[in-house]
C-alpha positions as CSV (number, residue, x, y, z in Angstrom):
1,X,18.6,-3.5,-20.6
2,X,17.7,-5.6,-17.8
3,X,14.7,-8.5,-17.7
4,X,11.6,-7.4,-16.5
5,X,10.2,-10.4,-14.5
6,X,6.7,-12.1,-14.9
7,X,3.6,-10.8,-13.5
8,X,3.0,-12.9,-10.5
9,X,-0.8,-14.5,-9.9
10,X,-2.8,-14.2,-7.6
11,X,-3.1,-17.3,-6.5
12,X,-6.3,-18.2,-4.7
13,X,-7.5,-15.3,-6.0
14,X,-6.5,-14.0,-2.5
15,X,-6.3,-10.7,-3.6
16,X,-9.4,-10.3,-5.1
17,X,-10.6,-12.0,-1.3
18,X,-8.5,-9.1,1.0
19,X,-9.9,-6.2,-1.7
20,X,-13.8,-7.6,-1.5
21,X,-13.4,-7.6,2.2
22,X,-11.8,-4.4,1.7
23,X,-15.2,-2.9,0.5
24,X,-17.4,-4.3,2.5
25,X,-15.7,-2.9,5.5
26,X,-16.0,0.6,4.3
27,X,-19.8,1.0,3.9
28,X,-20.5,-1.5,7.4
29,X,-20.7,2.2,9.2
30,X,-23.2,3.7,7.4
31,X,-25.5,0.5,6.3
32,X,-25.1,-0.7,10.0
33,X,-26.4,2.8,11.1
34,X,-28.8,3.1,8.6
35,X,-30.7,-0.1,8.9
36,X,-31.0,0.3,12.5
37,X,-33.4,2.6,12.3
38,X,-36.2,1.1,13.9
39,X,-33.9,0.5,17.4
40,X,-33.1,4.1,17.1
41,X,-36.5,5.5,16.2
42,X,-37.8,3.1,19.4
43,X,-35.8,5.1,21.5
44,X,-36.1,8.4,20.6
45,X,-40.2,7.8,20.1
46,X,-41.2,9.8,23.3
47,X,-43.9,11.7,24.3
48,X,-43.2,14.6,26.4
49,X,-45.8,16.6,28.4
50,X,-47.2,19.8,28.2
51,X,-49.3,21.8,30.2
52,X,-51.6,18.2,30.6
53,X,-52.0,17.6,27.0
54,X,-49.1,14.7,25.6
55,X,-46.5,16.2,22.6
56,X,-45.1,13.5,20.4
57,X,-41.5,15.4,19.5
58,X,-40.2,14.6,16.2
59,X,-36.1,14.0,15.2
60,X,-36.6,13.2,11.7
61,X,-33.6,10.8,12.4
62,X,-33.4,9.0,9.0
63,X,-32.6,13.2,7.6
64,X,-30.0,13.6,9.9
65,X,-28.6,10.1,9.8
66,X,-28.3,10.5,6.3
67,X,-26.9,14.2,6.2
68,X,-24.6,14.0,9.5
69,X,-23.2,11.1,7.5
70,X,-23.0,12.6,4.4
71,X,-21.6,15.6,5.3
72,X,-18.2,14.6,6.8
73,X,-17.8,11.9,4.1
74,X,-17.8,14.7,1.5
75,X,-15.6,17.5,4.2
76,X,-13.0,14.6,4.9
77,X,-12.7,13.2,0.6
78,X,-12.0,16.4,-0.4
79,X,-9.3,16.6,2.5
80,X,-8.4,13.2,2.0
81,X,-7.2,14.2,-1.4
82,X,-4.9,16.9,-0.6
83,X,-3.3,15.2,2.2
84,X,-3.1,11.9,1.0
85,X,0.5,12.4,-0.3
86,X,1.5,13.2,3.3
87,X,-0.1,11.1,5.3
88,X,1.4,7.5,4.9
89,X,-1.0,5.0,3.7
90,X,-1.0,2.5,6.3
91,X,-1.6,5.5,9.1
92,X,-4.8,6.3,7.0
93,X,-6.4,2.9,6.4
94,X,-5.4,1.1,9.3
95,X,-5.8,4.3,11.8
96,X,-9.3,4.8,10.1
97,X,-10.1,1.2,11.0
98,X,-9.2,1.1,14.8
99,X,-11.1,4.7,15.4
100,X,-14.5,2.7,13.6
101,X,-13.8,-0.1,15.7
102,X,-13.5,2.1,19.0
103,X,-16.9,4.0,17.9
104,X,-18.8,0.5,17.1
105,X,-17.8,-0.8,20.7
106,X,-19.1,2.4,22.1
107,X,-22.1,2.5,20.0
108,X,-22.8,-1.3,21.3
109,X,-21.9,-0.2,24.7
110,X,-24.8,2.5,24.5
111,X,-27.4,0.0,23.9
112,X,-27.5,-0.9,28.0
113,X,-26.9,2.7,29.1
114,X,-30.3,4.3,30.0
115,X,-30.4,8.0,28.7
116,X,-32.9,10.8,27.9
117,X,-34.2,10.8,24.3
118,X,-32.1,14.1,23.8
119,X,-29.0,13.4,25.2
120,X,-29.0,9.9,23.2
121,X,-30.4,12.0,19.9
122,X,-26.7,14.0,20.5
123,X,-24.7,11.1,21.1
124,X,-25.7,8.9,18.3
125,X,-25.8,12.4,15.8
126,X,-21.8,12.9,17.0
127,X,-21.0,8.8,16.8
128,X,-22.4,8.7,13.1
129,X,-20.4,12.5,12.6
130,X,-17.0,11.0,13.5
131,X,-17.4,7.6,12.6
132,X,-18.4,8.8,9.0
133,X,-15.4,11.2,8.7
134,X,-12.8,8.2,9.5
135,X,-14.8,6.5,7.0
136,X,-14.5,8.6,4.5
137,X,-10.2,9.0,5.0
138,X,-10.8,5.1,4.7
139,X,-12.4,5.0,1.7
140,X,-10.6,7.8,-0.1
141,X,-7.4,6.0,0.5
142,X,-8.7,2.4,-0.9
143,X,-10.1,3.5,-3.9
144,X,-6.5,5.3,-4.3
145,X,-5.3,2.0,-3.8
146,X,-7.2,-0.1,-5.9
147,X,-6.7,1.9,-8.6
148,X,-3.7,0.3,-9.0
149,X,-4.4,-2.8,-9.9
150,X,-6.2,-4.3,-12.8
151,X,-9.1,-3.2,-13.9
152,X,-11.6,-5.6,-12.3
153,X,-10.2,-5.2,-8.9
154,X,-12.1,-2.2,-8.4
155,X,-14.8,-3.8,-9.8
156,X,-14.5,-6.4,-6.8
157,X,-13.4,-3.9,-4.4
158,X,-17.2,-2.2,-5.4
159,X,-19.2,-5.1,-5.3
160,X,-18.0,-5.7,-1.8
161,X,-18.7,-2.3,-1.0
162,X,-22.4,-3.3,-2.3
163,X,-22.6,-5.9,-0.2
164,X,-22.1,-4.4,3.0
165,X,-25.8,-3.4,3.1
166,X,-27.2,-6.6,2.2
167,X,-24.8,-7.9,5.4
168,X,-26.5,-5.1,7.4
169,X,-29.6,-6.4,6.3
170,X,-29.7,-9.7,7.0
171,X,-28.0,-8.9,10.6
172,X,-30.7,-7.0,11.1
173,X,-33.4,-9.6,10.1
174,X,-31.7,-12.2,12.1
175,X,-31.5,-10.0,15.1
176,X,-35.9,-9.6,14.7
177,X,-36.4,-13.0,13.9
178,X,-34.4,-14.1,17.6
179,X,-37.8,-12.8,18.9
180,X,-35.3,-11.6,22.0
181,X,-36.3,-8.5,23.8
182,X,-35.1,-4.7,21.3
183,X,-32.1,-4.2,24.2
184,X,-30.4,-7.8,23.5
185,X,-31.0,-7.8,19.6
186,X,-29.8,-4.5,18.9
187,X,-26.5,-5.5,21.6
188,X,-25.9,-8.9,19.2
189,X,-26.7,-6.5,16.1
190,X,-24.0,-3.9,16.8
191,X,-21.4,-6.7,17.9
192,X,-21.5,-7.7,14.3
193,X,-20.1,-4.8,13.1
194,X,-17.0,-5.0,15.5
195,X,-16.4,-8.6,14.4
196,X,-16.8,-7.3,11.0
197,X,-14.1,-4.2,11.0
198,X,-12.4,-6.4,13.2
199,X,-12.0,-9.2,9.9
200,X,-11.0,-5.7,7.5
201,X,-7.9,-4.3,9.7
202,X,-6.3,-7.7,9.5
203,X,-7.1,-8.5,6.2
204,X,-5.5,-4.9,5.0
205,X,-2.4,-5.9,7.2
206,X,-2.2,-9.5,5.2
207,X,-2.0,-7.3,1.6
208,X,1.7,-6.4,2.0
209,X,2.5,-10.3,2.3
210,X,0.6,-11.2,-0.8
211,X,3.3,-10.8,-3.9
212,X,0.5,-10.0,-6.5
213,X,-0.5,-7.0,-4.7
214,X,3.2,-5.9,-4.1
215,X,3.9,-6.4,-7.8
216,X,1.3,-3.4,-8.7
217,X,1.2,-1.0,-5.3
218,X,5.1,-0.8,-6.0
219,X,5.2,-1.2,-9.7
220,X,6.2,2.9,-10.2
221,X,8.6,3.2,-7.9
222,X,10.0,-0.2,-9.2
223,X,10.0,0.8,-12.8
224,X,11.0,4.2,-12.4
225,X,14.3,3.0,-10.5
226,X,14.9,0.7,-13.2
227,X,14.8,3.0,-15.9
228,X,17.1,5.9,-14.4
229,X,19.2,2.9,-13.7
230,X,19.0,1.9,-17.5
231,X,19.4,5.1,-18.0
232,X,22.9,5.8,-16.3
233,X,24.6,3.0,-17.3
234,X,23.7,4.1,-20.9
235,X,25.1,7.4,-20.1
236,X,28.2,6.1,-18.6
237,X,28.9,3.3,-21.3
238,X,29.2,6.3,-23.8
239,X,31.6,8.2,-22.0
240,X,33.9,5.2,-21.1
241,X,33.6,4.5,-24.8
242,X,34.9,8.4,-24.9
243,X,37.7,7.6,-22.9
244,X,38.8,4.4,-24.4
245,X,38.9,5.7,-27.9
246,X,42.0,8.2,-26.3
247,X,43.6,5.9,-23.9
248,X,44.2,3.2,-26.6
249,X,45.3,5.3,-29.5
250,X,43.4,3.7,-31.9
251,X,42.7,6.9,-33.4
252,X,44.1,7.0,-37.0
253,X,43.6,10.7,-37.5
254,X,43.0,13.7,-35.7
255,X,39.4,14.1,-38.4
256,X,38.5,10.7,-37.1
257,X,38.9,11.6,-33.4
258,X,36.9,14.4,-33.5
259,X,33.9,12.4,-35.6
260,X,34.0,9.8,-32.5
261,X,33.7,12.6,-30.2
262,X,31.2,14.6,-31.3
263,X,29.4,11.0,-31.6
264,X,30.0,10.9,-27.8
265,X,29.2,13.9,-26.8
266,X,25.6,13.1,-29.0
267,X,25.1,10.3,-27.3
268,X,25.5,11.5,-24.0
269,X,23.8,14.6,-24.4
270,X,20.9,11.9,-26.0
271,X,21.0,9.6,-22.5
272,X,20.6,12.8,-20.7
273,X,17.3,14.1,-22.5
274,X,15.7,10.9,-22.7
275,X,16.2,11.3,-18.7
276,X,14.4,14.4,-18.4
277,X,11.4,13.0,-20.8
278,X,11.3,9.6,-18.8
279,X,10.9,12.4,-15.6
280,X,8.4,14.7,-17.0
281,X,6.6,11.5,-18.3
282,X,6.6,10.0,-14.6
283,X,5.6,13.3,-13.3
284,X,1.8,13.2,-12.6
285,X,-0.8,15.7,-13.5
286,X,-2.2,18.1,-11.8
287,X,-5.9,18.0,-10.0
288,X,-7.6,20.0,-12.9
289,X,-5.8,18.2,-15.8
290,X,-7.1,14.7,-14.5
291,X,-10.7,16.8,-13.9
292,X,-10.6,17.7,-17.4
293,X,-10.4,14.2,-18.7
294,X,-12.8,12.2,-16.1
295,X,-15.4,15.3,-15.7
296,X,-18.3,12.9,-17.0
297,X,-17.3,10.7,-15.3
298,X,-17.7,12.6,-12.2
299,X,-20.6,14.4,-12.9
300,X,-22.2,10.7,-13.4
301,X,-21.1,9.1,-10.0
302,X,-22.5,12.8,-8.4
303,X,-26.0,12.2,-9.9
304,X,-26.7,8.4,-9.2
305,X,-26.0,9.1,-5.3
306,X,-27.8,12.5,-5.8
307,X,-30.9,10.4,-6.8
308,X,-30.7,7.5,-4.3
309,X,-29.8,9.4,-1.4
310,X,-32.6,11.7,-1.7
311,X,-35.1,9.9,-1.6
312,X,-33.9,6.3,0.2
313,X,-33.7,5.8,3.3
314,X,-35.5,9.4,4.0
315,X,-38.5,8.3,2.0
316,X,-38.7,5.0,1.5
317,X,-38.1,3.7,5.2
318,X,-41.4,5.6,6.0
319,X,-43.5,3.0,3.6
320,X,-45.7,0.7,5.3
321,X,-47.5,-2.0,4.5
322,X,-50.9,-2.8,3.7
323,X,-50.9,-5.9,5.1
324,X,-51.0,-5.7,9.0
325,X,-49.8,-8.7,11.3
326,X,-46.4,-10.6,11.4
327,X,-45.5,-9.2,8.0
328,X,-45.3,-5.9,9.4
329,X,-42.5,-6.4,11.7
330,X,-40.6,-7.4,8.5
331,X,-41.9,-4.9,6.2
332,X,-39.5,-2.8,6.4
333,X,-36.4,-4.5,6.9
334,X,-37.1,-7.2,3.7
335,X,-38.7,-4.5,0.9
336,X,-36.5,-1.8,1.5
337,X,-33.1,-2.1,2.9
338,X,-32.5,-6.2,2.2
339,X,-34.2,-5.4,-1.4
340,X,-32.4,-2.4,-1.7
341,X,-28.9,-3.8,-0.6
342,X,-29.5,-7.2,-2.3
343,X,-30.1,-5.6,-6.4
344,X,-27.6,-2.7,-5.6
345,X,-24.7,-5.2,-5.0
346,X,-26.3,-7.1,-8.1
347,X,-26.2,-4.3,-10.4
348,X,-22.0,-3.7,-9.1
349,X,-21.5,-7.7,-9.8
350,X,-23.3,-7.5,-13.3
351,X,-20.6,-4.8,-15.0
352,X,-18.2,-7.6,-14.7
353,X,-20.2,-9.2,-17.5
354,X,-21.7,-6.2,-18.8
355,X,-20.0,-2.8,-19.6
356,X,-22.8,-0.6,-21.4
357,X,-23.1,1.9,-22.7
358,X,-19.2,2.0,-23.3
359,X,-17.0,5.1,-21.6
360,X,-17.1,7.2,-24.6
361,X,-21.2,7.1,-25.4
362,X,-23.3,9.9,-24.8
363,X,-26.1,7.5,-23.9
364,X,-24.3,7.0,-20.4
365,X,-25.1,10.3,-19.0
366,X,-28.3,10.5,-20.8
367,X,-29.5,7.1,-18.7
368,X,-27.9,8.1,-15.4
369,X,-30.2,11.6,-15.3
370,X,-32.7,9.1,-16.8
371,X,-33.3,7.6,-13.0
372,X,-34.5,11.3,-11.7
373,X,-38.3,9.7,-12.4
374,X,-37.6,7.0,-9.6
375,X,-38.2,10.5,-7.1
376,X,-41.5,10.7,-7.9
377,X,-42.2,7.1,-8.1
378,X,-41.3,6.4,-4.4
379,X,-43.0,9.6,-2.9
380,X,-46.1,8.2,-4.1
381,X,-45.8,5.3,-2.5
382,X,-47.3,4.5,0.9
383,X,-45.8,6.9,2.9
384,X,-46.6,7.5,6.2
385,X,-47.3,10.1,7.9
386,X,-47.5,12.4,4.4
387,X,-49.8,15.8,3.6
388,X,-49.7,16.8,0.8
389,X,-49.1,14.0,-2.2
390,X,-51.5,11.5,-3.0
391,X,-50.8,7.7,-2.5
392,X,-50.7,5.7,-6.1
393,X,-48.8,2.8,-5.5
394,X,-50.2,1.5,-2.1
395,X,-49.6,-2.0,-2.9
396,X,-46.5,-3.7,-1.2
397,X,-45.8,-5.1,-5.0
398,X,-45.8,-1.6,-6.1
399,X,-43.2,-0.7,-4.1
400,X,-40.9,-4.2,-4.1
401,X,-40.8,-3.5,-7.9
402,X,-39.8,-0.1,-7.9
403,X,-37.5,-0.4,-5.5
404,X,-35.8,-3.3,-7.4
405,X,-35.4,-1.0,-10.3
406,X,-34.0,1.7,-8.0
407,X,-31.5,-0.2,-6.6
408,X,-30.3,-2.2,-9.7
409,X,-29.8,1.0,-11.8
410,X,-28.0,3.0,-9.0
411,X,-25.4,-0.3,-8.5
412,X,-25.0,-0.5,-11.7
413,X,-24.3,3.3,-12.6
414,X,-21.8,4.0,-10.2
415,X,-19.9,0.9,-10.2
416,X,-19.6,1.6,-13.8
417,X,-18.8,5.3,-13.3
418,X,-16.0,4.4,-11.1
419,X,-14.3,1.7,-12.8
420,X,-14.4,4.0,-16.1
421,X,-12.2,7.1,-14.9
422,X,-9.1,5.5,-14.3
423,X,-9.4,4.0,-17.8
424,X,-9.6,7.9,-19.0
425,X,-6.1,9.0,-17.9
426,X,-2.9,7.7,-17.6
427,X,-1.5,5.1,-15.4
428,X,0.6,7.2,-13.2
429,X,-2.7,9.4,-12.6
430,X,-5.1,6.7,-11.5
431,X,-4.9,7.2,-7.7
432,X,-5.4,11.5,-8.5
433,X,-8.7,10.0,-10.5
434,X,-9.7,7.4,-7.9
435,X,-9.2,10.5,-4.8
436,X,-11.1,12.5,-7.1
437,X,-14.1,10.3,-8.3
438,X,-14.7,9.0,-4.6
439,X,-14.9,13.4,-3.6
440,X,-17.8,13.8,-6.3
441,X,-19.1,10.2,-5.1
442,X,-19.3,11.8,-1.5
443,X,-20.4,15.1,-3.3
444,X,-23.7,13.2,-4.9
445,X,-24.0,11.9,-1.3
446,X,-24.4,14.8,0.5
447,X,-26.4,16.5,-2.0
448,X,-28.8,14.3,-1.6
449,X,-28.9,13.8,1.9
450,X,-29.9,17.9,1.8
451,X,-32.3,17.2,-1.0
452,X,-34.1,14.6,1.8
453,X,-35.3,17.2,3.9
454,X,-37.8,19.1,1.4
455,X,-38.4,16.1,-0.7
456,X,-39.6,14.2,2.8
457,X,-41.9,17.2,4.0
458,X,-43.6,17.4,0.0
459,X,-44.8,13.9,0.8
């Protein structure tokens, strides 16, 4: 049998670098979309006349954002999954890339063009559609990919992901604090983004030169050549010993010739059925097989977005402050989307300390439909404009602290959720259980971006 070589290192920890940048490039889309919502609210705040008297028309933009993203992220996983075995990798990933790219440059373009609420209302509503379905063939694909790899590279590959809001965030901060007029900041804010997917295409192109990364994405193919290789030469060292036994006539008797024979036609019958079990081994499972075994998994990952997205930013970007003046401009940005973005990427970073409950507890999906009461919590907070509820929590504190809990739990829940599945099935099977956790991920996503629309109009 022939020497396996070392595992190579990844020196510089370069890999871990390319896979955290990785992440963060997926979700830039949606976080950069989402926290812009006071540039796009700005714009589409109009007041149209009728018949003398002034009509403030409504978009509910933070529903649609959230669904219109939602909804091709789930449509395109769920295709994603099917097709990924056809579409090269490098046409999905870095294809994805350059379309985001294209639709960022537009988006930034749009900031200068003067347009009618509607129209823009359309435009932006189709940018987020398409530049949420290329994001979701990109993020199918790299979860594929990292599950691959060790273990805590889809831990990294997650926190990065958790960071891109808290980079959203702070661009967005920045971009207020310039005190420039809401045209050039919201130009220098969506620039950011370019630079950003910009720094992600190259960094996926660098991952076929780094030998770490190489060693794992090519590891099957690698060890399933060796083996039939193995394999064969077993097989043919059997029959040559066949041969031999004849050629030389070192055969003392014809009862002795026939015991070597049958012993070679064992052996090679042997060589030939370890072939087919190495092959039926190497063969992955189906869909529904993998299913069975990650299920809770899944149903876990579906909740925890369920949850958030119903209620955040739909809800929560409507809280305001009780304390008028500078603060106000802030508000918004600082206690929901930087505090939300910051403790979300906290609760991803801490499962690389802390893994609990374990996989296997029944506690796990007892605490994820735990966070169900944070609904509740944040509709009763100051919400504005609102009908119906009462407001119980009108202090900015209030809010901060919930919110901090929100975020930490939902980080924390679906990082571990996702790292735990490919742990539940079989090596050759973690990219069918990556495709398939990030479809239920997209699944809780969308789900809750419906739940948004009645949950807002109870407030």
């Amino acid at each position: 049998m022939k020497g396996r070589t070392d595992t190579p290192q990844d020196r510089g920890c370069l890999v871990g670098i390319v896979f955290f940048i990785l992440g963060l490039g997926t979700l830039l889309p949606w976080n950069f979309f989402m926290t812009a919502s006071m540039y796009f609210q700005s714009r589409l705040n109009t007041t149209e006349w009728s018949n003398g008297t002034a009509v403030h028309k409504e978009y509910y933009f933070n529903n649609w954002m959230t669904l219109l993203s939602q909804l091709p992220l789930l449509l395109f996983t769920l295709l994603n999954s099917f097709l990924y075995q056809r579409i090269s990798e490098a046409m999905r990933i870095a294809g994805s890339l350059v379309f985001i790219l294209l639709l960022f440059i537009l988006t930034a373009g749009l900031v200068k063009v003067s347009m009618e609420a509607d129209r823009f209302f359309s435009v932006t509503m189709a940018t987020i559609w398409f530049i949420n379905s290329f994001g979701a063939v990109l993020q199918g694909s790299l979860f594929g990919l990292v599950g691959l790899l060790p273990q805590k590279y889809s831990t990294i590959f997650m926190s990065g992901q958790g960071l891109a809001g808290t980079f959203a965030a702070v661009a967005m901060l920045l971009a207020l604090a310039s005190e420039a007029d809401l045209e050039s900041a919201a130009l220098g804010y969506f620039i950011t983004p370019c630079v950003g997917t910009l720094v992600t295409l190259f960094s996926y192109l660098l991952l076929p030169r780094l030998e770490f990364a190489q060693f794992y994405l090519n590891k099957s193919n690698k060890y399933e050549a060796g083996t039939t290789e193995e394999l064969l030469e077993e097989s043919s060292t059997v029959e040559n010993g066949k041969q031999n036994s004849h050629v030389n006539g070192s055969v003392a008797s014809s009862g002795l010739a026939k015991s070597e024979e049958d012993a070679g036609s064992e052996g090679t019958k042997q060589a030939f059925l370890s072939l087919e079990q190495v092959e039926q081994a190497q063969a992955k499972a189906s869909v529904m097989e993998v299913f069975k075994k990650i299920w809770v998994m899944a149903f876990c990952v579906t909740f925890v977005f369920t949850v958030t997205l119903s209620v955040f930013p739909a809800v929560t970007a409507d809280v305001r402050t009780t304390f008028p003046g500078k603060w106000e401009r802030y508000f918004m940005s600082v206690c929901c989307f930087l505090m939300f973005n910051i403790n979300d990427w906290l609760g991803r970073t801490i499962t690389t300390l802390i893994r609990w409950p374990r996989k296997e507890s029944r506690l796990f999906p007892a605490l994820v439909v735990s966070r169900v009461v944070f609904i509740p919590l944040l509709m009763l907070c100051n919400v504005q404009s609102r009908s119906f509820l009462p407001v119980y929590f009108a202090h900015d504190g209030a809010f901060a602290a919930i919110m901090i809990l929100f975020s930490l739990s939902s980080g924390y829940f679906v990082c571990l959720s996702m790292s735990y599945a490919p742990q539940l099935v079989e090596p050759k099977d973690a990219e069918t259980a990556g495709a398939l956790m990030t479809f239920f991920l997209a699944l809780g996503l969308s789900i809750g971006a419906g739940l948004s629309f009645p949950l807002r109009a109870l407030v």
